[in-house]
N, C-alpha and C positions, 0 to 999 in steps of 0.2 A: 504798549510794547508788543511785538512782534513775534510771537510763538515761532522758536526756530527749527520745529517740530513739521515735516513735509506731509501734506496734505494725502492720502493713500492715492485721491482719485486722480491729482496730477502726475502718480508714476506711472513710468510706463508699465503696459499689462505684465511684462514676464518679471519684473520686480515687485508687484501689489503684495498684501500678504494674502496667501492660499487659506480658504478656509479645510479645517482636515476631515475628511469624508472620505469613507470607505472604499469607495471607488478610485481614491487617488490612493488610497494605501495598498489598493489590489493593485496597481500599476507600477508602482515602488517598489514592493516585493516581485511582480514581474521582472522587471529591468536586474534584480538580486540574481533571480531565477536563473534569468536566461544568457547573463554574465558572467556564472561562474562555471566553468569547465570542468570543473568535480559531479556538479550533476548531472550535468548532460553524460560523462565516463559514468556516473551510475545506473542515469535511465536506459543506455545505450548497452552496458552490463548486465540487465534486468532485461533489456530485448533478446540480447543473443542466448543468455541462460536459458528463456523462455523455448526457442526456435530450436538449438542447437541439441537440449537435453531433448526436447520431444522427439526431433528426428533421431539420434543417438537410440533413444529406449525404443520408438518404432524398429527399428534397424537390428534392434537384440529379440525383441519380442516376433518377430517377423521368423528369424532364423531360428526361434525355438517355438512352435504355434501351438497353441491350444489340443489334445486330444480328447474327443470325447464330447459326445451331444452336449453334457451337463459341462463340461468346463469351455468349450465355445458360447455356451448360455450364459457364462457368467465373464466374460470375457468383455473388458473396459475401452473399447479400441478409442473412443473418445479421451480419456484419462490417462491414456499409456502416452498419447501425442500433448497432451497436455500438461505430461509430469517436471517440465522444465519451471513452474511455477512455482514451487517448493523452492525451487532454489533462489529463483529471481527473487523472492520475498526476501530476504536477506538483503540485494542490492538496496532494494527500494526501502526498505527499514532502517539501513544505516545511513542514507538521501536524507530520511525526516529527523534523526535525530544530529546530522549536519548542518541542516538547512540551519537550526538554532543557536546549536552550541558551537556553532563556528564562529556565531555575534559575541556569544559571553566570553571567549575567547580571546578574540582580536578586541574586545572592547567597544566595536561596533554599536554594541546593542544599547550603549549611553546614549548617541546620537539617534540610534532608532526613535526612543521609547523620549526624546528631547522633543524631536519630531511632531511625536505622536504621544502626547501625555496621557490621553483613556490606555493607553496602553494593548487591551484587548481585542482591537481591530489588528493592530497586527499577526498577533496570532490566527487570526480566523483568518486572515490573507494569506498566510503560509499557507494552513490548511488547505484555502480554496485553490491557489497555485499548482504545491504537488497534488494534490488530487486531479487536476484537469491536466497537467503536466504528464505524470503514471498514467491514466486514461489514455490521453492521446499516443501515448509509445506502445502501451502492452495491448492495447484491442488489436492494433495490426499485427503487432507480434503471434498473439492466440492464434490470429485466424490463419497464419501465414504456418504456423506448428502445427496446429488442424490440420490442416491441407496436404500439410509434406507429411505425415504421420500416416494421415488413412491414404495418400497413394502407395505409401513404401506399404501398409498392412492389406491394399484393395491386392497385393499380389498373392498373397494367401486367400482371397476371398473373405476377410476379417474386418475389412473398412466400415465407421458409422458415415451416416450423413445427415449432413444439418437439418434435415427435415424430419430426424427422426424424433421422438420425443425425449427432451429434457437434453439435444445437444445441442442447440445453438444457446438455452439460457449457461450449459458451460461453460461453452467460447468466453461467452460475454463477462462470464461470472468471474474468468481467471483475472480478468483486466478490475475488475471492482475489488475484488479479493486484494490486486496488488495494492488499491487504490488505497485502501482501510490500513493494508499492513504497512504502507508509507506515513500513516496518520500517529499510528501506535507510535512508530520513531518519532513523532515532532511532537507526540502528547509525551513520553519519557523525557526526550528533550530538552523541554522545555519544564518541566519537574524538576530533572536532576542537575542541567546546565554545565554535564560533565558529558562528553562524547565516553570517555572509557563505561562511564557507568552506564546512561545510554544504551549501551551497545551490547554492552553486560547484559540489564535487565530486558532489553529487547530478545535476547535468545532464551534467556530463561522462560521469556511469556510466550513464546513462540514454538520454542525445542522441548525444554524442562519442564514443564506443568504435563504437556501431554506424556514423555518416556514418565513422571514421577505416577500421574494414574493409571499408567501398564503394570502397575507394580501391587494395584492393590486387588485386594484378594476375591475370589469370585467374579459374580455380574458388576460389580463393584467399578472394578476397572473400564469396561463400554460405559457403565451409565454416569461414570463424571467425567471420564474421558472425552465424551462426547461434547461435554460444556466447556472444556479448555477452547482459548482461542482460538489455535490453530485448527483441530480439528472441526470446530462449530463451522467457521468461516469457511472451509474449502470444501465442506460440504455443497458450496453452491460452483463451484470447480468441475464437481462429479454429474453426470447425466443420472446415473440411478445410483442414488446411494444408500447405503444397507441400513437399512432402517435396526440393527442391533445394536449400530455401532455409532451412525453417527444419527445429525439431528435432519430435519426436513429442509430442504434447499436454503430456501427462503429464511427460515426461522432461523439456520444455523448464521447464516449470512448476520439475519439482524442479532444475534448473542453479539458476534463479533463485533458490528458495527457497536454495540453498547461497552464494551473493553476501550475501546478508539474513543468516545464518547466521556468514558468516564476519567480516563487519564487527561484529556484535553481542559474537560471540565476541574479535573486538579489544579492543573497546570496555570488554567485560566483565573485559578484565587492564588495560587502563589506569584503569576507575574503583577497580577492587580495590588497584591500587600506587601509583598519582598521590594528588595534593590536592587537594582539594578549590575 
């Protein structure tokens, strides 16, 4: 008798079954990406935050300039054009914990995770999307806030320049900085599967942890202050950063990048053992 069961190799190619591999699930979560008009309104809100507040606090720092050998010496002109980052981090934090809880929402995430039963590549596909997504929008943003920052500050004679030490790893830094604090939303996200909570605990690990060790007593406050998220991370933000307060460029960067790391890694046993 006759197997009424169709042979895979006589279909045609665009109906075969696909086998699932990481690469086709980076491309799925692409086409997610770069379909839905929420994120693009947030990376595009994350650029201007970036551009608009640098130029903004150039513009205020300019009309009121530094006096005094010792406060020109201590004078950020790099950080003052780069302080719109602080704020962009919000756009792009609440980007990562959408990208997810927008699936568990609409229900979407049945047919994802139907899709893809390992479950855990797509998570890492999110991850790698907004990351090169946030990359690709906030390096130009930095550099284009740089530039309009120390022209509007070259008028005081107060402008840095990229060639000076420790401001072009800045620039670069504001753009990785976003890249991580995008991460932190999609590793919450994906934990809590609630945008309000989400969103919630993303400001508390972002805002709250730092303003709660301003409060504690003595040297107290710099030295765990320094370990909170935010401030570890935008330490690589900063061209010379005070070594009282905060951590070493690099080191503070990877604290951060281990916060990102370690929520993901949550994240990544509760979508492997929970339901959908």
């Amino acid at each position: 008798m006759t197997s009424m069961t169709p042979d895979p190799a006589a279909l045609p190619a665009y109906s075969r079954p696909q086998k699932v591999t990481q690469a086709r699930v980076l491309r799925s979560e692409w086409t997610k990406l770069r379909t839905q008009p929420s994120a693009w309104w947030a990376l595009l809100s994350a650029a201007i935050l970036v551009v608009a507040f640098g130029i903004g606090y150039s513009l205020l720092r300019e009309a009121r300039p530094p006096h005094g050998p010792a406060a020109i010496a201590a004078f950020d002109a790099a950080g003052i054009s780069l302080t719109g980052v602080q704020l962009a981090q919000i756009a792009v934090g609440v980007l990562g914990v959408l990208l997810i809880t927008s699936e568990y929402a609409t229900g979407l995430i049945r047919a994802t995770l139907a899709a893809v039963p390992r479950r855990l590549p797509v998570l890492w596909a999110k991850a790698a999307m907004l990351s090169v997504a946030t990359i690709a929008v906030s390096l130009p943003a930095a550099f284009a806030a740089f530039l309009a920052g120390q022209s509007i500050l070259g008028r005081q004679h107060l402008a840095a320049h990229l060639s000076q030490p420790g401001v072009a790893r800045a620039v670069i830094g504001c753009a990785l900085y976003l890249a991580v604090a995008g991460l932190l939303g999609l590793g919450l996200g994906a934990l809590l599967r609630s945008t309000a909570g989400g969103i919630a605990a993303l400001f508390g690990l972002l805002f709250a942890l730092q303003l709660v060790a301003g409060f504690l007593p003595g040297s107290w406050a710099n030295d765990v202050g320094k370990y909170t998220p935010a401030a570890a991370g935008q330490a690589v933000t900063t061209a010379h950063p005070d070594p009282a307060s905060s951590l070493p460029p690099w080191t503070g960067f990877g604290v951060f990048c281990a916060y990102a790391a370690i929520l993901l890694g949550l994240a990544a046993l509760r979508m492997r053992r929970g339901d959908a």
